[in-house]
C-alpha positions in Angstrom: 39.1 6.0 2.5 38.3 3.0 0.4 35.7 2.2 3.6 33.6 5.1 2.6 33.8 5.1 -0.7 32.4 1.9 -0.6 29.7 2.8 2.1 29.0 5.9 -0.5 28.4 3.4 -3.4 26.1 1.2 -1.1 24.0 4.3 -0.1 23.3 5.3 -3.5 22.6 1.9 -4.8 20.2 1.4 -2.3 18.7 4.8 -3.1 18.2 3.9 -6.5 16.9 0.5 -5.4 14.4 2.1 -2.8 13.3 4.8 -6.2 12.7 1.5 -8.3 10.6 0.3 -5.6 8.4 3.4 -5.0 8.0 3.4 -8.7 6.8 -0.5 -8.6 4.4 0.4 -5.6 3.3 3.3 -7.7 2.3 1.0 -10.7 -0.1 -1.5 -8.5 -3.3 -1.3 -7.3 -5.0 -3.4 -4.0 -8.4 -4.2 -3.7 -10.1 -4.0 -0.2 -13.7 -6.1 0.3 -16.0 -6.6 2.9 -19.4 -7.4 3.6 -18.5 -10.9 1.9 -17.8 -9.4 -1.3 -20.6 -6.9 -1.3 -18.3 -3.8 -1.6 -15.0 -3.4 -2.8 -12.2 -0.2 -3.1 -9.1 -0.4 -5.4 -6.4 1.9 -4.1 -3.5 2.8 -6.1 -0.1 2.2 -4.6 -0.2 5.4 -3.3 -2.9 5.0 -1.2 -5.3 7.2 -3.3 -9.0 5.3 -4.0 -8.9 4.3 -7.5 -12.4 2.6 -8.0 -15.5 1.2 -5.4 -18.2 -1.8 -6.7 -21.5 -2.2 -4.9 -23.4 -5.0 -5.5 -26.8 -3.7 -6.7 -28.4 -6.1 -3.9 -27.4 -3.2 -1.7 -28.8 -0.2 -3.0 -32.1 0.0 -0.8 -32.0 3.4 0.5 -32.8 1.3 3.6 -29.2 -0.3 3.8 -27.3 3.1 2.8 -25.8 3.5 6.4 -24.6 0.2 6.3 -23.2 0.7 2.8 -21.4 3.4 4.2 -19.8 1.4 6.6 -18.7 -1.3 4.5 -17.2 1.3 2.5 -15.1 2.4 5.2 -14.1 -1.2 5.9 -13.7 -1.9 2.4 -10.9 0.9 2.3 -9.3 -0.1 5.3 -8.6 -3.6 3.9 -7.3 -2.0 0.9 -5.1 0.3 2.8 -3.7 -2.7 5.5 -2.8 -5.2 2.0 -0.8 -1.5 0.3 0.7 -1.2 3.0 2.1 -4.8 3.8 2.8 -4.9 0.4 4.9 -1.5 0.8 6.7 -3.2 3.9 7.6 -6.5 1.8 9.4 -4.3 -0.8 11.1 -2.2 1.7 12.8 -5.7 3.2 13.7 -6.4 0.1 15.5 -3.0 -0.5 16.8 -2.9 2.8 18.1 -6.7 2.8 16.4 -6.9 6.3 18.0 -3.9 7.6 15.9 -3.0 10.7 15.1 0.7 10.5 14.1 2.7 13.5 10.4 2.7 14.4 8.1 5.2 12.2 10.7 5.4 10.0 8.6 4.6 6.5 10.8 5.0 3.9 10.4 6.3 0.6 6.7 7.6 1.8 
């Protein structure tokens, strides 16, 4: 009994340590760029698009396709740094443990 007592008490500290790191995630924010700089996204450690910056350079109605697809980039960077940054914390919490693939915890 005093096995799973103990396992019971390392479950919920972890659970409390895996809450304290969703709430640290929540409280950042990740910037995305591309186009050297030209655009850039801030995401919120959710994932939700905080901000975007556009360089006034390319606001020629010209270039708004290609805005648009910097944009896109722009986000995506944002979304690849959240999400190694989510990853890092979760090996921290877990202490390395290696959970099964697709498992993405707390998200």
């Amino acid at each position: 009994m005093k096995n799973l007592a103990g396992l019971m008490k390392q479950a919920a500290q972890m659970q409390q340590k895996m809450a304290d790191m969703q709430t640290l995630l929540e409280s950042t924010t990740h910037e995305g760029v591309a186009g050297a700089g030209m655009v850039s996204v801030t995401l919120s450690g959710k994932g939700e698009l905080r901000g975007v910056r556009i360089d006034p350079k390319l606001a020629d109605p010209n270039e708004m396709e290609m805005v648009q697809d910097l944009l896109l980039a722009a986000h995506a960077d944002a979304r690849r740094k959240l999400e190694a940054a989510a990853a890092e914390e979760m090996q921290k919490v877990t202490g390395g443990l290696n959970l099964p693939a697709g498992m993405k915890l707390p998200f």
